[in-house]
C-alpha positions as CSV (number, residue, x, y, z in Angstrom):
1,X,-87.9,-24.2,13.2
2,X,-88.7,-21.4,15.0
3,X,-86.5,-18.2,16.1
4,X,-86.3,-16.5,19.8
5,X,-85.9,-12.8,18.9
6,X,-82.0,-11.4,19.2
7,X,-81.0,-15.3,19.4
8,X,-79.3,-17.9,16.6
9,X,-80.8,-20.4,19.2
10,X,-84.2,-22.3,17.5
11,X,-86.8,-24.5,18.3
12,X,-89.6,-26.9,16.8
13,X,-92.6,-27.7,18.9
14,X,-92.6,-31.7,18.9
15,X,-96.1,-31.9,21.1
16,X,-98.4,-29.1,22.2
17,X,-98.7,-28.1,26.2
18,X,-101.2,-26.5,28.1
19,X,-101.7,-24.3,30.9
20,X,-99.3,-22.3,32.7
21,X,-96.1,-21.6,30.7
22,X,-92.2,-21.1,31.9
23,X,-91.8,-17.2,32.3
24,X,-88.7,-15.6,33.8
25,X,-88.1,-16.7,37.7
26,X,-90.0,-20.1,37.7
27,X,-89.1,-22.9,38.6
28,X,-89.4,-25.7,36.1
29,X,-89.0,-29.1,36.0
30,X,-88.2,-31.0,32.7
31,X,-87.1,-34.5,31.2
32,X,-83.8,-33.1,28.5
33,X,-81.8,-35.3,26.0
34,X,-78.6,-33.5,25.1
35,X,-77.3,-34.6,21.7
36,X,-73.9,-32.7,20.3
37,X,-75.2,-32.4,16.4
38,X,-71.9,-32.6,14.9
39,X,-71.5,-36.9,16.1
40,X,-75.2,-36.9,16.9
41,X,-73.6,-38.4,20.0
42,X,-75.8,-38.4,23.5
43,X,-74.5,-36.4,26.1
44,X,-76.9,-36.3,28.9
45,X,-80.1,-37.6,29.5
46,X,-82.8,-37.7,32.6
47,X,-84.4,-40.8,31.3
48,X,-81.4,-43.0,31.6
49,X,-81.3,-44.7,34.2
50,X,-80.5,-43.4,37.3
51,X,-81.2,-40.1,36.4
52,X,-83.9,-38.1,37.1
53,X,-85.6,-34.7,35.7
54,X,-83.7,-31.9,36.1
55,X,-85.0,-28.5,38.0
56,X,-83.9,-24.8,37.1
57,X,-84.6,-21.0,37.0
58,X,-85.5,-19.7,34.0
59,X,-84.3,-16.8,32.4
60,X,-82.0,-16.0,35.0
61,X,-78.6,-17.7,33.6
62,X,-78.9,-20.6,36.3
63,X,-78.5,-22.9,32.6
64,X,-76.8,-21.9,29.2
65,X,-78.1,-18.7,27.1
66,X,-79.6,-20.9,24.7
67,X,-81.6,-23.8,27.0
68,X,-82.7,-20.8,29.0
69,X,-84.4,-18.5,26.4
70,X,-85.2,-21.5,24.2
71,X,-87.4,-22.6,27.6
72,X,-89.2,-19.6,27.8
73,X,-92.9,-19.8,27.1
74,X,-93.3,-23.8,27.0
75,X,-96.0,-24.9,28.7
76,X,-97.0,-27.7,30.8
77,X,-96.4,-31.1,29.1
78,X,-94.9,-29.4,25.8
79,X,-91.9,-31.0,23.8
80,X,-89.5,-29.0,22.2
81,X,-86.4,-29.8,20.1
82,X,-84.1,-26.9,20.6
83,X,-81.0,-26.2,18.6
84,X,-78.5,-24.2,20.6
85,X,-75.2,-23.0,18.2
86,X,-72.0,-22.8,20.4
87,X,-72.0,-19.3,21.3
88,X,-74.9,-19.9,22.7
89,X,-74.1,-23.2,24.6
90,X,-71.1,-24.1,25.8
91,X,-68.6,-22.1,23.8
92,X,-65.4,-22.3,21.9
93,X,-64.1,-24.3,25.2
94,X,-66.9,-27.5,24.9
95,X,-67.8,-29.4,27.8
96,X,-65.2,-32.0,27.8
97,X,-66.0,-33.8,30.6
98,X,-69.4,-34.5,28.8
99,X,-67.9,-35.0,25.7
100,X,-68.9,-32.1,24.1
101,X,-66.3,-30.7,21.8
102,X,-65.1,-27.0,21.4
103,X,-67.6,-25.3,19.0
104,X,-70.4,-27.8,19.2
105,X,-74.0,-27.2,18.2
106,X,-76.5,-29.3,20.6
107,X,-79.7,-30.1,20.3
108,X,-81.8,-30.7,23.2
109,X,-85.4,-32.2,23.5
110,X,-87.1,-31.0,26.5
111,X,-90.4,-31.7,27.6
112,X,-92.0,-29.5,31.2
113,X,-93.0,-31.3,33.5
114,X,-93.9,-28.7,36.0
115,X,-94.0,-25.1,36.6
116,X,-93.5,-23.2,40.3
117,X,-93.0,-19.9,41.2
C-alpha cells in the first residue's frame, strides 16, 4: 500500500492508467465499490444494477477527505483499492442509512473512467 502525504488514507494500484491524470478541479468520472472492512459488507456500488458511474470534483471536498485525496493523480483507466480509516471517511457518526457503522474503515475500488476540466 501506498501513503498520500499528511493522510492515514492508502492505496494499492490494482491496474496501471494512462494519459491525463485527476488533479484538483476536474471533473472525473469513475465505476467505485464501497466495502466497510470491519463486515467486508458492500455498501455501494455503480456496477449493480441500476446504477451507474458516479461523477465528482476532485480535491475540492465535493466527496469524503479520504476518496478525494486518495483520487488524486489516477489516471485514465487506472484501478485503485483505497483504504480510507474513519476520520477520514465518514466519521465517528457512520453512514447509517448505508449501513456503514460509527468508526468504520472502507475500502473502495475505483477505476477513472474519464477526466474533464
Amino acid at each position: 500500500m501506498q501513503s498520500i502525504p499528511g493522510l492515514q488514507t492508502t492505496f494499492k494500484i490494482l491496474k496501471a492508467g494512462a494519459g491525463r491524470v485527476v488533479a484538483k478541479g476536474d471533473t472525473v468520472t469513475v465505476h467505485a465499490t464501497g466495502i466497510v472492512q470491519e463486515s467486508n459488507k458492500k455498501f455501494w456500488s455503480t456496477k449493480d444494477p441500476g446504477q451507474s458511474p458516479f461523477q465528482f470534483k476532485a480535491g475540492v471536498g465535493q466527496v469524503i477527505k479520504g476518496w478525494d485525496m486518495g483520487c488524486l493523480g489516477m489516471a485514465i483507466g487506472e484501478t485503485r483499492n483505497i483504504v480510507i480509516p474513519a476520520a477520514e471517511g465518514y466519521g465517528a457518526g457512520g453512514f447509517p442509512a448505508w449501513g456503514i457503522p460509527a468508526g468504520a474503515t472502507l475500502n473502495f475500488e475505483i477505476e477513472v473512467l474519464s477526466i474533464d476540466n
